[in-house]
MARFI-221772 format. One record per residue (C-alpha): residue in three letters; residue number from 1; x, z negated, y negated. Coordinates in nm, 3 decimals, padded with zeros to 5 digits. Last residue first. Layout:
! MARFI-221772
 code pos      xx      zz      yy
  ALA NUM       X       Z       Y
...
//
This chain:
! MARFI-221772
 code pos      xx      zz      yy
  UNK 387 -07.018  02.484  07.690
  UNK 386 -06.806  02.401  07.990
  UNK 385 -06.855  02.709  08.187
  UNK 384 -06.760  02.908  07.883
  UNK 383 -06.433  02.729  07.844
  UNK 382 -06.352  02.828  08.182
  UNK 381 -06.448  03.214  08.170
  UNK 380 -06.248  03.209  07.874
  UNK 379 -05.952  03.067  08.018
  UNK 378 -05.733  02.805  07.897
  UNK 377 -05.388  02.796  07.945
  UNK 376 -05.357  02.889  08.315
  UNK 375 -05.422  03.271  08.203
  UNK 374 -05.101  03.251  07.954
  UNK 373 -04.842  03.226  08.234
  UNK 372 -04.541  03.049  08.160
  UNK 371 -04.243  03.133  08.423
  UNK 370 -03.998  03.011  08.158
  UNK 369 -04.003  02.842  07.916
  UNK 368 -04.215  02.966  07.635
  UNK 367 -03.977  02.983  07.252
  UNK 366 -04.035  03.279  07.079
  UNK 365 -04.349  03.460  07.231
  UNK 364 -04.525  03.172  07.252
  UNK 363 -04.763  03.106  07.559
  UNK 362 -05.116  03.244  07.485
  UNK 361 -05.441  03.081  07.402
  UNK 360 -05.799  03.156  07.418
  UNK 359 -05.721  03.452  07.609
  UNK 358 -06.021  03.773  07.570
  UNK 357 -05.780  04.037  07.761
  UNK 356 -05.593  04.057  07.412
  UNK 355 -05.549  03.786  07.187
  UNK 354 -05.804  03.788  06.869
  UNK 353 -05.787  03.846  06.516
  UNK 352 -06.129  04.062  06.384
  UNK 351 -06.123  04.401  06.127
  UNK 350 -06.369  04.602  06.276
  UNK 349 -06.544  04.658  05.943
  UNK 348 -06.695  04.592  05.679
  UNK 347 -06.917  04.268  05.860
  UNK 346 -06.559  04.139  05.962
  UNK 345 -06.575  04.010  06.270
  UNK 344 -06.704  03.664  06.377
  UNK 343 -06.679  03.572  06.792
  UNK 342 -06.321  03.574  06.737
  UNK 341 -06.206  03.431  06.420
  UNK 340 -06.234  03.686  06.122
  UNK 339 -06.151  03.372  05.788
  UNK 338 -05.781  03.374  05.970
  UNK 337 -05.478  03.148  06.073
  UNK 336 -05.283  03.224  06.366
  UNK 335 -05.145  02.888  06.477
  UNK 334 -04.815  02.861  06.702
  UNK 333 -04.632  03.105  06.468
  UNK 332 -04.389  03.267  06.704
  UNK 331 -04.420  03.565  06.525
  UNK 330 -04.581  03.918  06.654
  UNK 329 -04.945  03.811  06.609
  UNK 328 -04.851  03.752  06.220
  UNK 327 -04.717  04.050  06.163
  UNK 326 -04.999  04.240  06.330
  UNK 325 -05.262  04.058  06.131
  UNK 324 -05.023  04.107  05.769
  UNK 323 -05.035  04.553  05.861
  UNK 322 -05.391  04.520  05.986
  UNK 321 -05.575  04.679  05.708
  UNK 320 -05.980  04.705  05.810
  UNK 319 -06.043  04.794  05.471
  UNK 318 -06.277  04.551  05.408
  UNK 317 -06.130  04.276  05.627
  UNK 316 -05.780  04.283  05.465
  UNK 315 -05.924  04.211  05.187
  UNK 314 -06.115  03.943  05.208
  UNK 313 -05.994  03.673  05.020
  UNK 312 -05.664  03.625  05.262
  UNK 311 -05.563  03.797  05.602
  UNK 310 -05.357  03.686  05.847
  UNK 309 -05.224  03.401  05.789
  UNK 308 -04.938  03.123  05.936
  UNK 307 -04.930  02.797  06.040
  UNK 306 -04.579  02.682  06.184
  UNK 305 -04.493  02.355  06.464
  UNK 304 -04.209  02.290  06.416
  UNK 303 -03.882  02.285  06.710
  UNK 302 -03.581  02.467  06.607
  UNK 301 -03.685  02.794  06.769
  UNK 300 -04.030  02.748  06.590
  UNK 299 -03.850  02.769  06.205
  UNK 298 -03.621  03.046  06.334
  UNK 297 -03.907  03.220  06.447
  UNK 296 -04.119  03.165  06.135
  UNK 295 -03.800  03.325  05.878
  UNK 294 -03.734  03.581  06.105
  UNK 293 -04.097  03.709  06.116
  UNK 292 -04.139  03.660  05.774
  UNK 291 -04.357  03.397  05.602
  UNK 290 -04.691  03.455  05.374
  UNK 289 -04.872  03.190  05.555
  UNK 288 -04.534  02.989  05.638
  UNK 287 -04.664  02.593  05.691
  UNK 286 -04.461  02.337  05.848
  UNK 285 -04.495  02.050  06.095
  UNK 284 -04.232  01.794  06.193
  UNK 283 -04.046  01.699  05.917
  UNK 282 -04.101  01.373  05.796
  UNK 281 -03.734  01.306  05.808
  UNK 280 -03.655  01.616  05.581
  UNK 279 -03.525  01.890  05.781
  UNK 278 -03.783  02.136  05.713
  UNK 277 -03.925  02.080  05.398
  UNK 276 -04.314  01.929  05.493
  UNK 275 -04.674  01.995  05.563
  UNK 274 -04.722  01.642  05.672
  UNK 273 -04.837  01.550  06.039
  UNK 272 -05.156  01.297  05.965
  UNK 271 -05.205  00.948  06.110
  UNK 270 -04.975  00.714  05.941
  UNK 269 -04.836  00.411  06.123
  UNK 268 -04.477  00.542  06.066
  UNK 267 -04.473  00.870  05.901
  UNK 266 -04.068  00.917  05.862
  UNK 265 -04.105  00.644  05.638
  UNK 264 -04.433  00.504  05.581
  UNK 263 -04.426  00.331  05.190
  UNK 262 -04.508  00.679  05.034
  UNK 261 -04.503  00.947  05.331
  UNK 260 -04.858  01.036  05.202
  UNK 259 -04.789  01.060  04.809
  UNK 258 -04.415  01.246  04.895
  UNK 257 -04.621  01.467  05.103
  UNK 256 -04.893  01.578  04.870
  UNK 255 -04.753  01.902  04.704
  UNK 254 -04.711  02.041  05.041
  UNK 253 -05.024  02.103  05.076
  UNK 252 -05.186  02.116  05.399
  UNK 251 -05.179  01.827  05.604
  UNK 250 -05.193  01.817  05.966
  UNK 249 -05.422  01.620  06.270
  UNK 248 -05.361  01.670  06.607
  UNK 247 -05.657  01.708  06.856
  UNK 246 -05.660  01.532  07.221
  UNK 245 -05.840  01.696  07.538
  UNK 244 -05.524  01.809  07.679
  UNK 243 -05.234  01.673  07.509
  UNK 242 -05.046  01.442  07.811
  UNK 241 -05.014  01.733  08.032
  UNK 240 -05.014  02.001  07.762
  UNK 239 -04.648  01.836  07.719
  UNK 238 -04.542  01.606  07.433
  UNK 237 -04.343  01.727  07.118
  UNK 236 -03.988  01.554  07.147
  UNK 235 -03.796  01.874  07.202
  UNK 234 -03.449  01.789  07.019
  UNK 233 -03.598  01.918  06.693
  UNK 232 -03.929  01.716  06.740
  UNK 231 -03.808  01.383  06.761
  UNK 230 -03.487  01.447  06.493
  UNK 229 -03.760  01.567  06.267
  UNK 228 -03.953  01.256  06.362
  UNK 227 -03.678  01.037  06.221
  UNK 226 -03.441  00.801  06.446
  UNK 225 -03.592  00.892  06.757
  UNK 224 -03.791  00.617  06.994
  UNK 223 -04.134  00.779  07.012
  UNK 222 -04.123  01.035  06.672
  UNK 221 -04.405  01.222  06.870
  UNK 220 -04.653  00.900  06.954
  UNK 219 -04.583  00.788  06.593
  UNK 218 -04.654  01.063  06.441
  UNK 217 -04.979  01.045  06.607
  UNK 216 -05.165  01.306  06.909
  UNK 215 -05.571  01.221  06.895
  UNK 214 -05.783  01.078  07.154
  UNK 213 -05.539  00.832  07.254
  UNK 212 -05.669  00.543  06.996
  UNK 211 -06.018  00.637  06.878
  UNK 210 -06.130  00.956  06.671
  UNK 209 -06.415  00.864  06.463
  UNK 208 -06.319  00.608  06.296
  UNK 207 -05.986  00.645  06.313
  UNK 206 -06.018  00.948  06.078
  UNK 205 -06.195  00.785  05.811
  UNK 204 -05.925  00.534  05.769
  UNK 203 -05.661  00.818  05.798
  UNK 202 -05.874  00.976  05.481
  UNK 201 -05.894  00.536  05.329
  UNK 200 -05.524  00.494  05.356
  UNK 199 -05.474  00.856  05.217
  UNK 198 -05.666  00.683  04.890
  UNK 197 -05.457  00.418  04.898
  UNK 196 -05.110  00.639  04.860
  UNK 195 -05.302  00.804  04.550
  UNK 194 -05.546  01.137  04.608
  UNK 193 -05.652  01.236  04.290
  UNK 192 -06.054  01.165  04.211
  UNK 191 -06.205  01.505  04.165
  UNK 190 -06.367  01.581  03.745
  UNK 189 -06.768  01.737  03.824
  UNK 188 -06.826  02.090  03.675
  UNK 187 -06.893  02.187  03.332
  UNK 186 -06.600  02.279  03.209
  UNK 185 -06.357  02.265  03.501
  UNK 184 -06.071  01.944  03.561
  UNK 183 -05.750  01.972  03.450
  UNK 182 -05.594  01.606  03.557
  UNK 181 -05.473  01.803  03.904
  UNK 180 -05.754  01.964  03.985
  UNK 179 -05.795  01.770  04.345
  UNK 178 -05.872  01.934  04.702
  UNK 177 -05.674  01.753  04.973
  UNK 176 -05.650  02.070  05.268
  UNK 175 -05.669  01.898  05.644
  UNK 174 -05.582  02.152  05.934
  UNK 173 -05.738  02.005  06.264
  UNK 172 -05.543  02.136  06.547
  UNK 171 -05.744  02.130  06.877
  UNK 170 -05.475  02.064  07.201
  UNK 169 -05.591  02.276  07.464
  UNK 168 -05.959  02.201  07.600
  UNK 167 -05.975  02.005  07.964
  UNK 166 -06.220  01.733  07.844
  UNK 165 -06.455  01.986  07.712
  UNK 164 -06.744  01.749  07.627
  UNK 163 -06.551  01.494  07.500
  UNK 162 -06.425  01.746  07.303
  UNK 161 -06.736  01.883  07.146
  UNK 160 -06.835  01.520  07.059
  UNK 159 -06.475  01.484  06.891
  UNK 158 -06.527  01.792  06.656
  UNK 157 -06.913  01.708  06.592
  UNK 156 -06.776  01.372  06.482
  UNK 155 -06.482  01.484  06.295
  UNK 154 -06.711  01.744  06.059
  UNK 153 -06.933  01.470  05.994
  UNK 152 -06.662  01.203  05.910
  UNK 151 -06.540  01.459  05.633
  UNK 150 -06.870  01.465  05.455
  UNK 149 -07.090  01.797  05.421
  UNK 148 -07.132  01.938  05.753
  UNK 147 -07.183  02.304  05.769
  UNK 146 -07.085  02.357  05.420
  UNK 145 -07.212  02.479  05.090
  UNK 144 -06.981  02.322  04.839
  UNK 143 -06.916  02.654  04.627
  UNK 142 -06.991  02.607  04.311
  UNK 141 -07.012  02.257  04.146
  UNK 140 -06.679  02.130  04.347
  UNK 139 -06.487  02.416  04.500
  UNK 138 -06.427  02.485  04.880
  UNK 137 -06.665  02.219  05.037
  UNK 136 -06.596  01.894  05.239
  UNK 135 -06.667  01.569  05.104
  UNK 134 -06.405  01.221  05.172
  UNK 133 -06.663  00.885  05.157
  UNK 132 -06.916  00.695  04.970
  UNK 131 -07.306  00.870  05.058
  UNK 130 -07.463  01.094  04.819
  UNK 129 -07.336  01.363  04.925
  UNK 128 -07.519  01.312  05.238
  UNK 127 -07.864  01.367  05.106
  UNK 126 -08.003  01.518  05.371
  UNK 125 -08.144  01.803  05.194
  UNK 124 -07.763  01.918  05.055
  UNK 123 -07.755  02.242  04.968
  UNK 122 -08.134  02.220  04.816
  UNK 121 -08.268  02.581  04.908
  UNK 120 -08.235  02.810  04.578
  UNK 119 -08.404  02.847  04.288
  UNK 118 -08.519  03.194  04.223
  UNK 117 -08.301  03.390  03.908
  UNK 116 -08.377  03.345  03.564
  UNK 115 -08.045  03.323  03.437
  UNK 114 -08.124  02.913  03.397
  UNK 113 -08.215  02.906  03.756
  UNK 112 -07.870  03.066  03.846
  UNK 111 -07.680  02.784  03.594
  UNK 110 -07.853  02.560  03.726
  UNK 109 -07.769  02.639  04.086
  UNK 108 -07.393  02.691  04.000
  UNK 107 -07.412  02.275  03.858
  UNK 106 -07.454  02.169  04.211
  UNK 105 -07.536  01.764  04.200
  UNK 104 -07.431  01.554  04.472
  UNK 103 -07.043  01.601  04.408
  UNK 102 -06.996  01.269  04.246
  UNK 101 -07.278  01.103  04.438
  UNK 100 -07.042  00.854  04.669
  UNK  99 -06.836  00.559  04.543
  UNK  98 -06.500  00.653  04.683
  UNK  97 -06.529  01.055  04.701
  UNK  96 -06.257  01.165  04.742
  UNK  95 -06.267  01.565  04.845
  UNK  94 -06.175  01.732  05.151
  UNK  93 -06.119  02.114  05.273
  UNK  92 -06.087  02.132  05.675
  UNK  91 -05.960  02.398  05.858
  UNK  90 -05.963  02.442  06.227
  UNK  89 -05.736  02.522  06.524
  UNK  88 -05.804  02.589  06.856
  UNK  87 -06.061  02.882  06.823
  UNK  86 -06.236  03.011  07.146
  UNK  85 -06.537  03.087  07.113
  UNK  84 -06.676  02.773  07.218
  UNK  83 -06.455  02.617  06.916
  UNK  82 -06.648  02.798  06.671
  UNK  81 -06.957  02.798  06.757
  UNK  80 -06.854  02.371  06.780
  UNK  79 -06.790  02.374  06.435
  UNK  78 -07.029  02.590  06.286
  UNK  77 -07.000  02.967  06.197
  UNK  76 -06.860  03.072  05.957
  UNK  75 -06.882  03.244  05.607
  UNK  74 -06.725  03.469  05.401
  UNK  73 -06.783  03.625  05.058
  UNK  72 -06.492  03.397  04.887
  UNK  71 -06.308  03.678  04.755
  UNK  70 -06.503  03.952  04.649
  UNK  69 -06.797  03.648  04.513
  UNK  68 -06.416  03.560  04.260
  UNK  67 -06.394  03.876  04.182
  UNK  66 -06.758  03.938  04.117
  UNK  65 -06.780  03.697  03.837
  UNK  64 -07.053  03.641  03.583
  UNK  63 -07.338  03.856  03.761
  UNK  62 -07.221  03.893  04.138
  UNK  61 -07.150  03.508  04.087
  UNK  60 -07.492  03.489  04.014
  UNK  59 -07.644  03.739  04.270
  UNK  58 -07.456  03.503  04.549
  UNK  57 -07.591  03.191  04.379
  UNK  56 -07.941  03.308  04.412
  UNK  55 -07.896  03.413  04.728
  UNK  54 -07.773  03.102  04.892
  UNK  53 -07.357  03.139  04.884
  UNK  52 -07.093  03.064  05.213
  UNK  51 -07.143  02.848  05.488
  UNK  50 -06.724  02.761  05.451
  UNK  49 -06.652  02.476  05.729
  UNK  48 -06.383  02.633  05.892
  UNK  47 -06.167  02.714  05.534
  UNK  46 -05.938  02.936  05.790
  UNK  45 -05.969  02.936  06.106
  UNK  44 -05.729  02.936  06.352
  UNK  43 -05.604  03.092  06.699
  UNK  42 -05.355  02.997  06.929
  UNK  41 -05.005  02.993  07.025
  UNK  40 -04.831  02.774  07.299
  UNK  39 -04.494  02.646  07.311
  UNK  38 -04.521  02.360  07.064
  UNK  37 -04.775  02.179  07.261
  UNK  36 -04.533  02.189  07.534
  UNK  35 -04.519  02.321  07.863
  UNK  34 -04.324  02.151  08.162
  UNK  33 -04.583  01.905  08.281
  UNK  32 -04.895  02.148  08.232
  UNK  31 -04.733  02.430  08.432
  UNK  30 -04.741  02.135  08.751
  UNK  29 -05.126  02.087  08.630
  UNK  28 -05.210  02.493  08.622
  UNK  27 -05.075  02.568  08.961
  UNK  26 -05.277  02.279  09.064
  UNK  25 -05.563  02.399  08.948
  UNK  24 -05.487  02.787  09.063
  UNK  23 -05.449  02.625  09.443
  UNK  22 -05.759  02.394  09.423
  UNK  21 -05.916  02.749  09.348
  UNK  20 -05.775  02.958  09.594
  UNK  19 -05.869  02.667  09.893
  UNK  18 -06.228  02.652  09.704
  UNK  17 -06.219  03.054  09.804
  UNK  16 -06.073  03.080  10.143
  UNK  15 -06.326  02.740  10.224
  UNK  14 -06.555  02.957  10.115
  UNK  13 -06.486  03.257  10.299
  UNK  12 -06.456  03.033  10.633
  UNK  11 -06.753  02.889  10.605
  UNK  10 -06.937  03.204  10.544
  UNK   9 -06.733  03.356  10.825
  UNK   8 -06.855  03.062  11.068
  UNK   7 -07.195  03.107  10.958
  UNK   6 -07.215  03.499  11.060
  UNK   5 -07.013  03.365  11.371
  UNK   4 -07.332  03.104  11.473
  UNK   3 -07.584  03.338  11.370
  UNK   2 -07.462  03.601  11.599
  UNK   1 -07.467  03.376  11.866
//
């Protein structure tokens, strides 16, 4: 008898709790039809795929330039690190790379060697800088370290991470083109310019990894509207409902998008969001990293989507100066840039960017509608249970 109730109130205790969590699902699926991907805020990374300096390179750059070691003396973690801890947007330096080998040699380790310092580990053992195709790294011949080399790399660990995490917020992949503009360093290898064909071949790349559906397109925003800045100004940015699980890829320079939008008005059939003038018919994406407040909530009240930074070349993280993080945190910037992600403080001192109460994601402080509760984003306790 007593067995029989003791069961019953197990029963009914679990059926209390599955009934709570069916509940919270749901909650979070009828929030998903009315929230868009422009009404959220998250947190970036900055240069995601930086591994930093070997030791020999490090004490070399100490040697011949110690400003320049101040400001690149970061490193992250990889990828999908990353991404389990919680970041939703991710940075992505690329370099053409049409015939393959043109970056295969690192001229900094030479030149360490040659100072009589140890050689260091081969940066590339796999040989994948050999191979035709985009490169990631910060700057050719010193600082290419990276935790996956070529562009198609980086995308494939991205997309097997979300396949894994069906459920994941939107992830915003932040592409930087990398080219010295016809004044190429002494001594270090000349970069192929980026030309209309050569963005063919980067949104090539990108469909090969990332199939049909799997990622959000201009196309898919501008949907009927004359321009995709008219799309996106009069709300045309698709719900969490139809973005879960997808990424969304953006250009950084703004430099480029007169080269991108070249023979693909308004970014028809192209696969990239340009960095561009607000109000141009491109426009749907824009980047303030030094912005004001009133200048990036005006900006997200209209309808783009706005990168900003926190902190730059390390600065900020060695003297734990919070002034630009706090800024930042208090816009309506939907991506909150920064090289102290959570799950990597500074190693000077606390200096980190994170939401409070551990949230992956919160809803925008400019422009949520209303009711929107932050915990039905993306939880931490849910993305953990899916690593």
């Amino acid at each position: 008898m007593f067995r029989s109730a003791m069961g019953k109130m197990a029963f009914v205790a679990f059926a209390a709790v599955t009934s709570a969590g069916m509940a919270q699902q749901t909650t979070q699926a009828e929030q998903d039809k009315t929230v868009r991907i422009n009404q959220i805020q998250v947190i970036g990374s900055h240069n995601s795929y930086h591994a930093g300096f070997a030791p020999s390179e490090r004490k070399y750059l100490e040697m011949k330039n110690p400003k320049a070691l101040r400001a690149l003396d970061y490193r992250h973690a990889p990828l999908p690190d990353q991404l389990n801890s919680g970041v939703r947007q991710i940075e992505i330096d690329v370099f053409a790379d049409a015939k393959g080998g043109r970056y295969a040699h690192l001229p900094i380790d030479d030149a360490a060697v040659k100072a009589g310092l140890p050689a260091d580990p081969n940066f590339d053992p796999n040989h994948e800088m050999d191979k035709p195709g985009f490169k990631v790294m910060h700057v050719q011949g010193v600082d290419e370290r990276s935790t996956c080399h070529t562009f198609v790399k980086c995308m494939t660990v991205v997309r097997e991470w979300s396949q894994q995490h069906p459920q994941h917020l939107p992830i915003f992949i932040l592409v930087e083109t990398k080219e010295d503009g016809g004044k190429p360093r002494p001594d270090m290898p000349a970069t192929e310019p980026f030309t209309s064909q050569v963005f063919d071949a980067l949104d090539a790349e990108v469909r090969s990894v990332f199939k049909p559906g799997e990622f959000i397109s201009p196309d898919e925003v501008r949907g009927n509207a004359a321009t995709l800045n008219d799309a996106i100004t009069a709300g045309g940015w698709p719900t969490l409902a139809k973005a879960r699980g997808k990424v969304v890829f953006l250009l950084d320079q703004r430099k480029v998008e007169t080269v991108y939008t070249e023979g693909h008005p308004s970014l028809k059939g192209r696969v990239f969001f340009t960095n561009a003038e607000p109000g141009q018919p491109d426009a749907a994406f824009t980047e303030q990293n030094d912005g004001s407040k009133e200048t990036i909530d005006a900006l997200v009240k209209q309808g783009y989507l706005v990168r900003t930074r926190t902190d730059e070349g390390t600065e900020q993280a060695r003297t734990n100066d919070t002034t630009r993080r706090d800024l930042a945190l208090s816009t309506g910037a939907q991506m909150i840039s920064t090289d102290y992600p959570p799950g990597e403080p500074s190693q000077w001192t606390p200096f980190v960017v994170r939401f409070p109460d551990g949230l992956i994601a919160r809803c925008n402080p400019v422009n949520k509608p209303e009711g929107c509760v932050d915990r039905l984003l993306e939880t931490p306790s849910t993305a953990m249970a899916q690593k």
